[in-house]
C-alpha positions in Angstrom: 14.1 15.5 -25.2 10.6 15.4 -26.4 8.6 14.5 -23.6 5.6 13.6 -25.7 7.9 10.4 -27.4 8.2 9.4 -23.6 4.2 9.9 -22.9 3.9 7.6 -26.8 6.3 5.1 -25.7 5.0 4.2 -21.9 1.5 4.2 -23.7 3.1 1.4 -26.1 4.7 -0.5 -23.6 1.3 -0.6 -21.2 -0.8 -1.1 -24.3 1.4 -4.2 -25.5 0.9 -3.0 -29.2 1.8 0.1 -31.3 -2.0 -0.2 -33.2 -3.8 -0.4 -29.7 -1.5 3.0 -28.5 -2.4 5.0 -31.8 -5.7 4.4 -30.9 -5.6 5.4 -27.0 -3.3 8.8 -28.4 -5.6 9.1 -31.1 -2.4 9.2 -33.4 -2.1 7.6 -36.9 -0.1 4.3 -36.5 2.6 5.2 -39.4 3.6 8.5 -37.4 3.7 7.0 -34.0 6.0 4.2 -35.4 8.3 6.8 -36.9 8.2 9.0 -33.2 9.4 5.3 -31.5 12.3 5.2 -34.3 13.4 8.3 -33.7 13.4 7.8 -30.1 15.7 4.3 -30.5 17.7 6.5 -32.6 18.3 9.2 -30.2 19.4 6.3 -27.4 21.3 4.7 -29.9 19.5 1.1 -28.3 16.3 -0.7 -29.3 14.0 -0.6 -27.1 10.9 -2.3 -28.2 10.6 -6.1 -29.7 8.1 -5.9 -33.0 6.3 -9.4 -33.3 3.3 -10.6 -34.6 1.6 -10.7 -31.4 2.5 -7.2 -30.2 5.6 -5.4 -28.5 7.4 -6.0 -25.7 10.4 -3.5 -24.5 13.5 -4.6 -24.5 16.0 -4.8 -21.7 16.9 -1.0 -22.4 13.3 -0.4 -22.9 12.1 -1.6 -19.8 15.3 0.8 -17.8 13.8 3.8 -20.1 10.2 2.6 -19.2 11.4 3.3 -15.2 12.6 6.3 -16.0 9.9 8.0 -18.1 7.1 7.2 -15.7 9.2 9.1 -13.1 10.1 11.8 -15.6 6.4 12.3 -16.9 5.3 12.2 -13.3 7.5 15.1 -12.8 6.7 16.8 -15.7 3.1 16.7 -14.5 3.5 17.9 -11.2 5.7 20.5 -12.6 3.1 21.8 -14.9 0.4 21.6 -12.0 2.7 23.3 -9.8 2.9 26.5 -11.8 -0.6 26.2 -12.8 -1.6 27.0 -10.0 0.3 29.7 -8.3 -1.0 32.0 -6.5 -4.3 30.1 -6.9 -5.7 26.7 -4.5 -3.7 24.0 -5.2 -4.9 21.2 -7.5 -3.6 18.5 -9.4 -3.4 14.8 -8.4 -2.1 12.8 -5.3 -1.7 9.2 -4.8 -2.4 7.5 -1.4 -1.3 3.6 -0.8 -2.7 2.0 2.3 -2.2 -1.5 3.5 -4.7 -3.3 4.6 -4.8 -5.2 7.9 -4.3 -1.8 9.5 -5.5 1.2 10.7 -6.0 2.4 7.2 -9.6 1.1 6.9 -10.5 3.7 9.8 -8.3 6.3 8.3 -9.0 5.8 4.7 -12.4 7.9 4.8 -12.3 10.6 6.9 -9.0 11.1 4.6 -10.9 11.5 1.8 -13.5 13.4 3.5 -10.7 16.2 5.1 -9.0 16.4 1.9 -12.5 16.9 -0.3 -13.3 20.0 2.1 -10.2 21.4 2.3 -8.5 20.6 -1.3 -11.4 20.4 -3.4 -9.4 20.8 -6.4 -7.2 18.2 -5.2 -7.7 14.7 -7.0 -7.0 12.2 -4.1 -6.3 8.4 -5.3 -6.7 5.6 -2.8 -4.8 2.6 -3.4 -5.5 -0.6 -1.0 -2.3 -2.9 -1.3 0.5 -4.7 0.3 3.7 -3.3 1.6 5.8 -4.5 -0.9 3.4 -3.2 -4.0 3.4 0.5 -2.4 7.4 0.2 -1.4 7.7 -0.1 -4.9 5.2 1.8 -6.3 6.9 4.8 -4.3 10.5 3.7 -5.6 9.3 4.3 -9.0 7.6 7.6 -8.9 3.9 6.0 -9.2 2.7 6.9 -5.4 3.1 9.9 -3.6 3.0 8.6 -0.3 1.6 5.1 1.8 0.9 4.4 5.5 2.5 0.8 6.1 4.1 -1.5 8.3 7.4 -0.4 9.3 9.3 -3.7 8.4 12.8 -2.0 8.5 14.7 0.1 6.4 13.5 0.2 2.9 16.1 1.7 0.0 14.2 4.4 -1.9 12.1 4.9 1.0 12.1 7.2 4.1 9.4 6.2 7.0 8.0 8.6 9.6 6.5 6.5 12.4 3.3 7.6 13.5 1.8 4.6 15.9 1.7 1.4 17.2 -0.8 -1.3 17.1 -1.1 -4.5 19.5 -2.2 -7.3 18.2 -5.0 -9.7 19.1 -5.8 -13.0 19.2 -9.4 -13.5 17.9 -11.1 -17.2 17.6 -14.4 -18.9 18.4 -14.9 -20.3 22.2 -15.4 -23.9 21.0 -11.3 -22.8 19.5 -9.8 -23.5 22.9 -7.9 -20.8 24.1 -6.8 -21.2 27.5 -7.6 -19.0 30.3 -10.2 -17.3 31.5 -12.5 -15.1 28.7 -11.2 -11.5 29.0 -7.7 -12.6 30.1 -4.8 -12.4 28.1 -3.2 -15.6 26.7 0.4 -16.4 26.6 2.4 -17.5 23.4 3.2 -20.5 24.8 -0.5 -21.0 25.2 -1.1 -20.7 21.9 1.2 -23.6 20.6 -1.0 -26.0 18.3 -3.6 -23.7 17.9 -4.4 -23.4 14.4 -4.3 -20.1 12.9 -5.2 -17.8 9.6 -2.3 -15.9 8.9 -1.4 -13.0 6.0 1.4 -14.4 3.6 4.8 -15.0 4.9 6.1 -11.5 3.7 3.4 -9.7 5.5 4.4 -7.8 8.7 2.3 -9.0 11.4 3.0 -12.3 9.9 6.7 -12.1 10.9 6.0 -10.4 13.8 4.1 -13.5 15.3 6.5 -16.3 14.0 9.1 -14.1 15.7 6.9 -14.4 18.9 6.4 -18.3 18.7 10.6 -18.5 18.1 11.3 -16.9 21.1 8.7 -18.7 23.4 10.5 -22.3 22.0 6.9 -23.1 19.8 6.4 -23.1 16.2 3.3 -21.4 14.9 0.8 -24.0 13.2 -0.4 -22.0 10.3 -3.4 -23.8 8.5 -4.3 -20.9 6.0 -2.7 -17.6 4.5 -5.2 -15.3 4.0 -4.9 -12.0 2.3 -8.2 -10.6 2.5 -9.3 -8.7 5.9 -13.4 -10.0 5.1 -12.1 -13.6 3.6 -10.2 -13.6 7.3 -13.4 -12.7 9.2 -15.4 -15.2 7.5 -13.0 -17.9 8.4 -12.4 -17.1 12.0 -16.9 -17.1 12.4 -16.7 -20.3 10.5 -14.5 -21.8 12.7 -11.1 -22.8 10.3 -9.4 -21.2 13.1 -7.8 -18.6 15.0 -6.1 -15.6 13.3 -3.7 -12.5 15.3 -4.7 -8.9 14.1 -4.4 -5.3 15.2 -7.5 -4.1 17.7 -8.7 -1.3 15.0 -9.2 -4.3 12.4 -10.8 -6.3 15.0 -13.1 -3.7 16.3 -13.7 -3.2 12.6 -14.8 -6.4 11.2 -15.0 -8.9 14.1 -18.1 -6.8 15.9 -18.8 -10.2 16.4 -20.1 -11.3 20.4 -19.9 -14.5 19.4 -15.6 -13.9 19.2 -13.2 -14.2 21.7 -10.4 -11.6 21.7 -8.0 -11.9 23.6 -4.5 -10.1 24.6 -1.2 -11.5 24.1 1.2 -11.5 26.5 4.2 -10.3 26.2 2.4 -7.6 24.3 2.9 -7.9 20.7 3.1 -4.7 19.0 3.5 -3.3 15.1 4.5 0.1 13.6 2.3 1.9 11.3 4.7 4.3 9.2 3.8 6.9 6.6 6.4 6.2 4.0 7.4 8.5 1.3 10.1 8.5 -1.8 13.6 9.1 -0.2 14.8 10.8 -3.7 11.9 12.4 -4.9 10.2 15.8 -3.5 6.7 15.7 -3.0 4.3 18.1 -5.2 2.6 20.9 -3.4 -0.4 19.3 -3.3 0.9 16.1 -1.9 3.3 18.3 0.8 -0.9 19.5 1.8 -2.0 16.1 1.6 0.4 14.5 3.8 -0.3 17.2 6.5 -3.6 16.4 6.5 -2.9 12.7 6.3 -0.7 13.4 9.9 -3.5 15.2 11.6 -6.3 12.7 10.7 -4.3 10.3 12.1 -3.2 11.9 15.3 -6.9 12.5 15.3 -7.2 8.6 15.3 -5.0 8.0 17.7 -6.6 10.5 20.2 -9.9 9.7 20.0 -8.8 5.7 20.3 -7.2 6.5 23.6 -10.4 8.1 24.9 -12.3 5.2 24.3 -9.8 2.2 25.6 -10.2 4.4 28.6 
């Protein structure tokens, strides 16, 4: 198979038009057309829908769409593998991290380890939710992501690396019960209201589950998906929200905050997920070792200072 009619047609697809393509491949219209009937013709299927308005692939263009991205990904690794033997390894490596974690702490001296001891390594940083990376993994787009361990994921393996508690973090004027300093109970917590991630975010089902087992139900009065949209609430005083203490320490180096520990302890998994059918590239094998140490790194210097 020509891998260059693959390259064309994803190009096509993304591009939503065969005359905006040729122009990105710098390719004459008339000879990319012919390249996309030959490839329809070699998979006996149609793959692309011709309309005024564009193209759109077909149900067997979208499966081949899949496919190629993981094939030319391959391909590229492939060629950057053997490129550099015997030499430093280069080439590119994708990175998803989830935010509402650790990440934000992890995310730069990442890039920083990896600059000084890869520098022909391209590192890409993507900031996104669970699902999106899952995904992105599945289909040969991502290397590797550190996320919330949710549970088993098909395409995915996870390596568990730490836990995080989460907090409860609101103004005084909010009402949390107890003393300031002390932790506060679930049950406490029942009509409180609260900023919450989406529904199919982990720590959100991680504190519903909390609130079912105590007998309450959680009184959500926003979803929020954005860690400084969150912070701005919670000082404004729309409510109370539950977070991990590194995104707390991060952005809610507020005095003016209450944070407060829940008991029972409420904790979350932070797992480095790779593809489960997929080998990683040379330089992404490197880049996950070094992805393992920062974060051991993390974790050490976090239990000398809660000490």
């Amino acid at each position: 198979m020509d891998t260059r009619r693959l390259f064309a047609f994803v190009r096509i697809v993304d591009a939503g038009s065969i005359t905006r393509a040729a122009d990105i491949l710098h390719i004459a219209q008339p000879a990319l057309s012919q390249q996309m009937t030959a490839l329809e013709s070699q998979f006996g299927q149609q793959l692309l829908i011709r309309s005024k308005q564009g193209v759109e692939p077909t149900d067997a263009g979208r499966a081949l769409y899949r496919h190629a991205q993981i094939i030319l990904r391959q391909v590229a690794r492939a060629q950057a593998e053997v490129s550099v033997v015997g030499r430093e390894l280069a080439g590119g490596v994708s990175v998803g991290l989830a935010p509402y974690s650790t990440v934000n702490a992890i995310a730069l001296p990442l890039l920083t380890a990896v600059r000084a001891r890869y520098p022909s390594i391209l590192l890409h940083i993507n900031e996104n939710f669970g699902g999106v990376l899952s995904e992105a993994m599945m289909t040969g787009r991502m290397d590797m992501a550190l996320l919330y361990d949710a549970g088993p994921i098909k395409g995915v393996d996870f390596e568990r690396l730490l836990a995080e508690e989460l907090m409860v973090i609101a103004l005084p004027e909010t009402g949390l019960l107890g003393d300031p300093g002390s932790a506060v109970a679930i049950k406490d917590l029942a009509g409180l209201p609260l900023l919450l991630p989406g529904p199919s975010h982990t720590i959100r089902k991680v504190v519903e589950q909390a609130y079912e087992r105590a007998y309450e139900e959680a009184r959500v009065v926003g979803e929020v998906e954005s860690v400084t949209l969150m912070a701005q609430a919670v000082r404004s005083g729309l409510g109370a929200t539950v977070l991990p203490l590194s995104v707390v320490q991060r952005i809610m180096n507020d005095t003016e905050l209450e944070v407060r520990r829940i008991t029972p302890t409420l904790e979350i998994q932070v797992s480095l997920g790779t593809p489960a059918n997929q080998p990683l590239s040379k330089p992404a094998e490197a880049v996950r070792e070094v992805l393992r140490t920062v974060v051991a790194s993390y974790i050490k210097k976090s239990a000398g200072g809660s000490q």
